[in-house]
C-alpha positions as a Python dict, from the first residue, in 0.01 Angstrom:
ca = {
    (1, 'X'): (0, 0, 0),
    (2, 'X'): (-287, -142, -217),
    (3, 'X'): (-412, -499, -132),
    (4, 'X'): (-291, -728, -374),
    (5, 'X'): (-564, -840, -669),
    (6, 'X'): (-686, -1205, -566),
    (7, 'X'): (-646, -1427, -835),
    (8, 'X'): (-897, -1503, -1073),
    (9, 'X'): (-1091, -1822, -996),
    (10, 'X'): (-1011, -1925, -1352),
    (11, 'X'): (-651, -1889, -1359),
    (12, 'X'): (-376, -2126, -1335),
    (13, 'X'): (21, -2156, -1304),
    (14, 'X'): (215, -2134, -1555),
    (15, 'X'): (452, -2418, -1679),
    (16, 'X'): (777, -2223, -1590),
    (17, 'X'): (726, -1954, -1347),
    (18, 'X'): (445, -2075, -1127),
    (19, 'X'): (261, -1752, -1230),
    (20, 'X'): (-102, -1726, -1278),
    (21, 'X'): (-262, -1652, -1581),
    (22, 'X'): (-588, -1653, -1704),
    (23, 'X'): (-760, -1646, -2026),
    (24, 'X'): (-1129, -1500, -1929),
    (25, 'X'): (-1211, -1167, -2073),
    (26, 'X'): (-1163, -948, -1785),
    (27, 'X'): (-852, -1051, -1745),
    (28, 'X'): (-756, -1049, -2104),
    (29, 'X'): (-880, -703, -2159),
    (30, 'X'): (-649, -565, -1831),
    (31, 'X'): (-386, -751, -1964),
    (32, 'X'): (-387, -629, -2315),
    (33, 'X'): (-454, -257, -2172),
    (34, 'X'): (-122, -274, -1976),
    (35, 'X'): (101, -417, -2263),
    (36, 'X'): (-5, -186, -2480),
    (37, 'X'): (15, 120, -2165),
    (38, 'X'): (410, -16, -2143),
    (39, 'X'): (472, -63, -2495),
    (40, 'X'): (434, 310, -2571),
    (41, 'X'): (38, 297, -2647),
    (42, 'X'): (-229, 542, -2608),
    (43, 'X'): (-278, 655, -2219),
    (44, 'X'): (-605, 832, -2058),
    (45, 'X'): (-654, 1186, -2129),
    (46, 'X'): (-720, 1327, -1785),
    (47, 'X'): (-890, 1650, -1820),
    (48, 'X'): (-888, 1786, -1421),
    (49, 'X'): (-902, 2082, -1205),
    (50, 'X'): (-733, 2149, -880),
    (51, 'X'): (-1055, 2054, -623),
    (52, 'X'): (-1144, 1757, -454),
    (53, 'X'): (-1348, 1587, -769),
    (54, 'X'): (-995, 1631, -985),
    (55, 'X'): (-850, 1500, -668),
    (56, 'X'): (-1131, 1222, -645),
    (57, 'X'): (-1041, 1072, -1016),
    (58, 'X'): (-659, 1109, -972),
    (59, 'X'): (-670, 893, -685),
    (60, 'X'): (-839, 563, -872),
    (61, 'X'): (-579, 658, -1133),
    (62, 'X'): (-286, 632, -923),
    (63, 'X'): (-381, 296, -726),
    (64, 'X'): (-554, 144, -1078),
    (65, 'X'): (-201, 227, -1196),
    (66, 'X'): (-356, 306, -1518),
    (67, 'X'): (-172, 518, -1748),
    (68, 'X'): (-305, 894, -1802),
    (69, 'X'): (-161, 1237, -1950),
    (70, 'X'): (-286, 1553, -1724),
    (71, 'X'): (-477, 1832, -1933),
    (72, 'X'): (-566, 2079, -1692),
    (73, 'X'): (-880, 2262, -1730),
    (74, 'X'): (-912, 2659, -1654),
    (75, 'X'): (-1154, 2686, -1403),
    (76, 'X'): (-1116, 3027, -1356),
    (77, 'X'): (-1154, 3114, -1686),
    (78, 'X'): (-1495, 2902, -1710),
    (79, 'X'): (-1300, 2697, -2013),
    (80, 'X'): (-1520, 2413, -1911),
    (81, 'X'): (-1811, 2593, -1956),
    (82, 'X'): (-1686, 2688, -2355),
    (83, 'X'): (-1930, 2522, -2617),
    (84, 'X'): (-1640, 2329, -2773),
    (85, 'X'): (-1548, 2172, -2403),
    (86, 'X'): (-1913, 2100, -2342),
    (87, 'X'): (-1954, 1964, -2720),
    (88, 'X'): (-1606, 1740, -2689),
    (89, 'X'): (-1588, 1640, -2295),
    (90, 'X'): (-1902, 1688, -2069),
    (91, 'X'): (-2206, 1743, -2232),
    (92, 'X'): (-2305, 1903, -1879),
    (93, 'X'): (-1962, 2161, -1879),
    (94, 'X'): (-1828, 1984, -1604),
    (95, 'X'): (-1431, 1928, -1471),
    (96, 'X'): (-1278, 1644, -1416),
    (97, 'X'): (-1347, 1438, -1767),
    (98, 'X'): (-1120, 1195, -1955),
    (99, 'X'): (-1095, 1012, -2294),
    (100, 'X'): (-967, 646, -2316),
    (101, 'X'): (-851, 620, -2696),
    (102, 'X'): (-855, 279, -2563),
    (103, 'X'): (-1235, 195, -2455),
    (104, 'X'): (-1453, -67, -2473),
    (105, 'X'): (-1364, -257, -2792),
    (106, 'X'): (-1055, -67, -2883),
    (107, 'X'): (-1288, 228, -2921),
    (108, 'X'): (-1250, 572, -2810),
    (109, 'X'): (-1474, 655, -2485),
    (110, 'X'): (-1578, 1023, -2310),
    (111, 'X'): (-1687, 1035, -1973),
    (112, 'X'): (-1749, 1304, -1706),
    (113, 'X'): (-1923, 1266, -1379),
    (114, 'X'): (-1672, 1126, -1091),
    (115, 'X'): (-1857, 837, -1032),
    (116, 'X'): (-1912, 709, -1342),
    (117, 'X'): (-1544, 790, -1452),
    (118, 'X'): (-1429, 592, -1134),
    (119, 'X'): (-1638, 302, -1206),
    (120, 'X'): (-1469, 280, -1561),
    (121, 'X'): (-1116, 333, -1464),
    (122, 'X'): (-1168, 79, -1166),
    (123, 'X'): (-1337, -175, -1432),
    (124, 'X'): (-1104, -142, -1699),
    (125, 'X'): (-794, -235, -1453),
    (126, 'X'): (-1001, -507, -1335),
    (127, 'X'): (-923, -355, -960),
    (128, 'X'): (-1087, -521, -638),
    (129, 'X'): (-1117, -160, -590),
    (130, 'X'): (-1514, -250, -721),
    (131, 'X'): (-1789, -362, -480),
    (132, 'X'): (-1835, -748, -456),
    (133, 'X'): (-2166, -902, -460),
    (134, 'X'): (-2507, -749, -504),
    (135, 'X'): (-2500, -607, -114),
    (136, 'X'): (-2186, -470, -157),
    (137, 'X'): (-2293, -302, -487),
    (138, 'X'): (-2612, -134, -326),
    (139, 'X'): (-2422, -41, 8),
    (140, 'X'): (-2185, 182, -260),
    (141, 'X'): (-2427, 326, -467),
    (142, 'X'): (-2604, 450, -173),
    (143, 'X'): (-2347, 598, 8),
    (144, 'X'): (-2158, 746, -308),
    (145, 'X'): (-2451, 912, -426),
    (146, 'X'): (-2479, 1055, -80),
    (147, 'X'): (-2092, 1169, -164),
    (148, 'X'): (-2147, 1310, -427),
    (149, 'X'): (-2504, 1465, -398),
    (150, 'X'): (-2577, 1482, 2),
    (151, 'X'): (-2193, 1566, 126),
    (152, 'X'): (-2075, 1753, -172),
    (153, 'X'): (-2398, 1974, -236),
    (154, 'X'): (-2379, 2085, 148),
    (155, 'X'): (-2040, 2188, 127),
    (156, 'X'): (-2093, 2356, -175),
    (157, 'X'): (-2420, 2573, -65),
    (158, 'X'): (-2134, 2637, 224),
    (159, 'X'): (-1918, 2807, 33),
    (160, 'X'): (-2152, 2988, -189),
    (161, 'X'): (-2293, 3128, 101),
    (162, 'X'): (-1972, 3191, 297),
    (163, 'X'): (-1772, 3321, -6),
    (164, 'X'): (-1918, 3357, -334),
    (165, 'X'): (-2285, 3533, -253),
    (166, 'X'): (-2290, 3940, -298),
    (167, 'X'): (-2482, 3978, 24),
    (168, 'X'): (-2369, 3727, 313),
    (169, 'X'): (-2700, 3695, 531),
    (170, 'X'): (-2698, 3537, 830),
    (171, 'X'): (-2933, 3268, 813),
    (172, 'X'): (-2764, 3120, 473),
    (173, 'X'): (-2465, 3076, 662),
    (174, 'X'): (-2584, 2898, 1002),
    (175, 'X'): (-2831, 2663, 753),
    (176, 'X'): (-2564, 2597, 491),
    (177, 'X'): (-2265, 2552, 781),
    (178, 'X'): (-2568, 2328, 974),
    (179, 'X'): (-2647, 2100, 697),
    (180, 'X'): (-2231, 2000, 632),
    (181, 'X'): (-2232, 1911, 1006),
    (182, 'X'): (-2528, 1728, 965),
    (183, 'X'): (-2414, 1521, 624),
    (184, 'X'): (-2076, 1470, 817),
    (185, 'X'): (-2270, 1330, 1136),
    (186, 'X'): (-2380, 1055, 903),
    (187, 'X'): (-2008, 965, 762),
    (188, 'X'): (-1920, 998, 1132),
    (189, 'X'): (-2182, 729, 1263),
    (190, 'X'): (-2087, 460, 939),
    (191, 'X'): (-1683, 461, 1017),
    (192, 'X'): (-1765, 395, 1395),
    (193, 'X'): (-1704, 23, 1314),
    (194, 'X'): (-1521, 73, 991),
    (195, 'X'): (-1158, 82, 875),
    (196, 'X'): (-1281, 107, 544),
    (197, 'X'): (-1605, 279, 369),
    (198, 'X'): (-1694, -48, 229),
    (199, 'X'): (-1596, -384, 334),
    (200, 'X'): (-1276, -457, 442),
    (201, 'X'): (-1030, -327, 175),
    (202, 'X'): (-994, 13, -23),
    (203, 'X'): (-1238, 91, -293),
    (204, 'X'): (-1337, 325, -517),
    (205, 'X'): (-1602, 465, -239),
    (206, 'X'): (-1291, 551, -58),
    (207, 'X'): (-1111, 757, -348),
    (208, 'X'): (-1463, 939, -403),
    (209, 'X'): (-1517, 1014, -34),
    (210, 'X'): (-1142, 1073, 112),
    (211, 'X'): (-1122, 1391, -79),
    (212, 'X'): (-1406, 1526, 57),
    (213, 'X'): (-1285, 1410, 481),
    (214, 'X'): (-970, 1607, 356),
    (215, 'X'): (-1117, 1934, 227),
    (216, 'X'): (-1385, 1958, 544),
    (217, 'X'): (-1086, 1918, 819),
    (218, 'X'): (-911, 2206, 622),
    (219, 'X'): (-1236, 2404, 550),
    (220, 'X'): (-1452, 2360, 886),
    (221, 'X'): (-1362, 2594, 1179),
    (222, 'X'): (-1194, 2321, 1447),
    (223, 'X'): (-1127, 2063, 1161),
    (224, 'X'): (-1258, 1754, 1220),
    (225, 'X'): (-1213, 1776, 1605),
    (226, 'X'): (-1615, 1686, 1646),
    (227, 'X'): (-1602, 1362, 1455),
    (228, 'X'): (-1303, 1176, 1557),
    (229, 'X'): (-1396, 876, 1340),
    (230, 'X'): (-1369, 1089, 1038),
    (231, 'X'): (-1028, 1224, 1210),
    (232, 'X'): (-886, 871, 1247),
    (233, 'X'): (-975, 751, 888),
    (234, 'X'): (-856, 1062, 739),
    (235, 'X'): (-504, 960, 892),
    (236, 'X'): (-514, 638, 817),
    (237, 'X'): (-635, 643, 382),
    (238, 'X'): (-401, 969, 381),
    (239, 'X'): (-63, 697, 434),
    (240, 'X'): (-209, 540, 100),
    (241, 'X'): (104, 628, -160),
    (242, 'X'): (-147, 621, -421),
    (243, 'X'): (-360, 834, -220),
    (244, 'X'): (-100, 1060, -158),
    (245, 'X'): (-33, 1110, -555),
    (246, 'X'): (-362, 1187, -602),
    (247, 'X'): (-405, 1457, -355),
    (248, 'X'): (-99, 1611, -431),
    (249, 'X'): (-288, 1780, -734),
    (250, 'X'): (-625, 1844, -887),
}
């Protein structure tokens, strides 16, 4: 189950219940967000496609418990790559995007890009699900860039050359096959200690990178029977019900 959110250093009980409450601005603005989410207000337009960056953005939604709408995007038939999706959604005809009617300010907000729209999401519920601290904040960067550049760009040269190229040669294979093992050697080595990819709770580094541990033990020849870190905290984020939401579709 998700951690429960400390409590904000500047909140207090209340006269009756004993609750806390809080009048700073994060809190305010994740407060206001929910009333409005249960009181029949606007919800997150998820645009998404069944593959592990749909999967990726899902998963903040579900633990965030943010309310969102699903608008699936044909992949297939390249409707993300159509210059009224490019010119409304992702400048860069990408899939997953959403649209907060309910942004920064009460304005309306676009995003694309998994990390950025998990950042958001994560902010805007005011989730511990965020790095703490200025260490904690360059330890994530770092490692989801390597997600999301490293990982994901060897796995997708992978399959390009495994699946989607007109000739399969030889060489493309072995390199683009070596280079996943290699990316995955590195995930391996930073869970040897590690419940977690960052500190000591779930974060958004987990929802970006779980995906990705899920789709290699499925696409890899022997799973993830060579890196039996990545086997054990595959297992262990896959009990997550909010994880488990979010991987059940794109």
């Amino acid at each position: 189950m998700p951690s429960a959110r400390p409590r904000c250093a500047r909140s207090w009980p209340t006269r009756n219940s004993g609750a806390s409450t809080c009048c700073c601005s994060r809190c305010t603005r994740a407060s206001s967000s929910k009333r409005r989410q249960r009181e029949g207000g606007t919800m997150i337009q998820f645009h998404t496609v069944p593959t592990a960056n749909g999967q990726k953005v899902r998963i903040v939604l579900e633990e965030t418990g943010l309310a969102y709408a699903l608008a699936p995007v044909d992949l297939y038939a390249g409707e993300h790559k159509k210059p009224g999706y490019k010119a409304a959604l992702s400048p860069f005809g990408k899939a997953p995007a959403i649209v907060d009617p309910d942004g920064p300010g009460g304005a309306s907000i676009t995003l694309s890009e998994t990390l950025a729209i998990a950042w958001y999401l994560a902010e805007k519920a005011a989730s511990d699900m965020l790095p703490r601290g200025p260490g904690e904040r360059a330890e994530f960067l770092m490692w989801a860039s390597a997600v999301s550049s490293q990982l994901a760009g060897a796995f997708t040269n992978q399959f390009v050359a495994t699946v989607m190229a007109p000739e399969k040669t030889p060489w493309a294979i072995e390199r683009s096959l070596a280079d996943c093992h290699e990316q995955l050697a590195a995930f391996e080595a930073r869970l040897a200690s590690r419940v977690y990819m960052l500190g000591e709770r779930f974060t958004i580094l987990d929802a970006l990178f779980f995906p990705m541990v899920a789709s290699s033990a499925k696409r890899l020849e022997g799973g993830l029977e060579r890196y039996p870190n990545l086997a054990r905290y595959e297992a262990f984020i896959a009990q997550r019900p909010g994880v488990q939401r979010g991987m059940a579709a794109g």
